[in-house]
N, C-alpha and C positions, 0 to 999 in steps of 0.2 A: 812229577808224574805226567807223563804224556800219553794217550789214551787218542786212538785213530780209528774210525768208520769209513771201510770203503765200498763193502761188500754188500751192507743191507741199509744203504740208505732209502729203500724204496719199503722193502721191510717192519713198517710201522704203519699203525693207526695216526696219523696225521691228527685228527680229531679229538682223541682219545688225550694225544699227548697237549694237543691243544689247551686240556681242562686241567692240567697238572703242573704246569710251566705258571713263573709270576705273570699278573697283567701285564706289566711291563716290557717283559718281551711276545709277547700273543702279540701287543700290539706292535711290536718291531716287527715281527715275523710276518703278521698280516698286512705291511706293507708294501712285502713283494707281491707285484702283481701273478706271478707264474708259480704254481706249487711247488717247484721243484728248488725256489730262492725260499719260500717258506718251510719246506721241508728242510733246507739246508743249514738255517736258524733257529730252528725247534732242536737240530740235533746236535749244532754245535752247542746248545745251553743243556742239554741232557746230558753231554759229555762232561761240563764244568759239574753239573748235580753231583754227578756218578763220581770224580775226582772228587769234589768237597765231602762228599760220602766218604770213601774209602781212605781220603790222606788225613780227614779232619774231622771226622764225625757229625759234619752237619749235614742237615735231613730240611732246612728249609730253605725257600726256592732264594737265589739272592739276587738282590736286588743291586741295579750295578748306579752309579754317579760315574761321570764322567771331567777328564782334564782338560785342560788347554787348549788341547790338539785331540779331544776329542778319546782319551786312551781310556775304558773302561775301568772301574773299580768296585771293588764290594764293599757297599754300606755297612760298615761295624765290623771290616773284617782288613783294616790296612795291611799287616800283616803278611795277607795272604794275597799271591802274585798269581796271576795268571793269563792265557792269551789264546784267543779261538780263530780258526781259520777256518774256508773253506773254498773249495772247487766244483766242479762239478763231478765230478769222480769221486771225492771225498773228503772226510770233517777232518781237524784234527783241535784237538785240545791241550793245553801244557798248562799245568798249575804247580806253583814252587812257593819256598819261602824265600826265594829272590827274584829279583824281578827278569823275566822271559818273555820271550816275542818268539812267534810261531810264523808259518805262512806256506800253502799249498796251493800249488799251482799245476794246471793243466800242461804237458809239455802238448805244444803247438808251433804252427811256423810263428815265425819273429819276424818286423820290420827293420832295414839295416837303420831307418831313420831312430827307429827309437832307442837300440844297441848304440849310435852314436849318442842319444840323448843321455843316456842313462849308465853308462860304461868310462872308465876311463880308458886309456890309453895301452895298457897292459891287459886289462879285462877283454877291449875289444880285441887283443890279437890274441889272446887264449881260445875267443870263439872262431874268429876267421880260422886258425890251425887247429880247431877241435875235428875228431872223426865226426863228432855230433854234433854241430852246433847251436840246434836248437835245446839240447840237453844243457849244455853248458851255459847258454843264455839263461834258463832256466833257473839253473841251479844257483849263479849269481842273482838273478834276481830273489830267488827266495832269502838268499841271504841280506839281502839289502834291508828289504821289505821287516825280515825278522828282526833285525836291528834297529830296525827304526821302531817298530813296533814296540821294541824291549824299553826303549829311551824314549816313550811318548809322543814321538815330534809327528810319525806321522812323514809321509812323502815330503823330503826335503829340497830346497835349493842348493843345496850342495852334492844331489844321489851319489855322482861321479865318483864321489872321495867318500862314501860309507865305508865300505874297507878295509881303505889306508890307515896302518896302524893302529885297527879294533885291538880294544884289549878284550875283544868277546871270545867265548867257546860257541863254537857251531857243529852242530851235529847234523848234516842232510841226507837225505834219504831219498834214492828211487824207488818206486814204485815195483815190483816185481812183472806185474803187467806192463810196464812202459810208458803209462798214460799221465804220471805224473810226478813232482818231486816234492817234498815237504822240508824244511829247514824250521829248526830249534835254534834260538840264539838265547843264551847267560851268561851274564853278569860277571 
């Protein structure tokens, strides 16, 4: 189930949702200094609520432990997979019962230094001859990011070759407004 906010992330009582979320994330979420990074983590856990709701019948707040690298999980619920992004434009949430990596991002300009950092060989000439290149840059990085996200690691010393011979499915998506792209990677 994939379940995305872009429209009314401003739309809410902030406060309100504050008293209904576990302490556990209140306390994640209050340590964005600017409301708009707290707002951004109140809703990406309200989007996991709403998914465990609707895919799984559960109604209480969960409570996440975390991996190696840092990859969230649900206390009492290994089972159950799932992965929360967000941008400033907007949330997106993915919950499965296999394991998923999600990731949205703003499309914005790109540095050519980081395209070389982060790009192989092929990747970087797909964006030099895109009509769009900052679309494209984009959209490969959501896919990196999801992938790595789906397999725990986390930003790797290999980005370049994330990719090469994934046995992943990716499902990406522009924005209708133009302002961003989101990528789903499974297993």
């Amino acid at each position: 189930m994939i379940t995305l906010v872009d429209e009314h992330i401003w739309d809410f009582d902030l406060e309100a949702a504050l008293r209904v979320i576990s302490p556990q994330r209140r306390e994640q979420a209050l340590k964005f200094k600017f409301e708009q990074g707290q707002r951004l983590s109140v809703l990406a856990y309200l989007l996991l609520k709403r998914g465990l709701r609707e895919e799984y019948g559960i109604t209480e707040n969960p409570v996440f432990e975390y991996g190696e690298h840092g990859k969230p999980f649900i206390v009492g619920h290994p089972e159950i997979h799932f992965n929360l992004s967000h941008c400033k434009e907007a949330v997106v949430c993915a919950v499965s019962d296999s394991p998923v990596g999600v990731d949205v991002e703003s499309i914005r300009e790109y540095h050519e230094s980081l395209v070389r950092y982060t790009m192989n060989d092929d990747e970087v000439r797909q964006i030099e001859t895109s009509e769009h290149p900052e679309v494209t840059f984009i959209r490969l990085w959501t896919m990196k990011e999801a992938a790595l996200k789906l397999i725990g690691t986390g930003i790797s010393n290999d980005i370049k070759n994330v990719l090469v011979d994934t046995p992943y499915h990716f499902t990406t998506v522009e924005a209708s407004s133009g302002s961003y792209i989101y990528t789903i990677c499974e297993g």
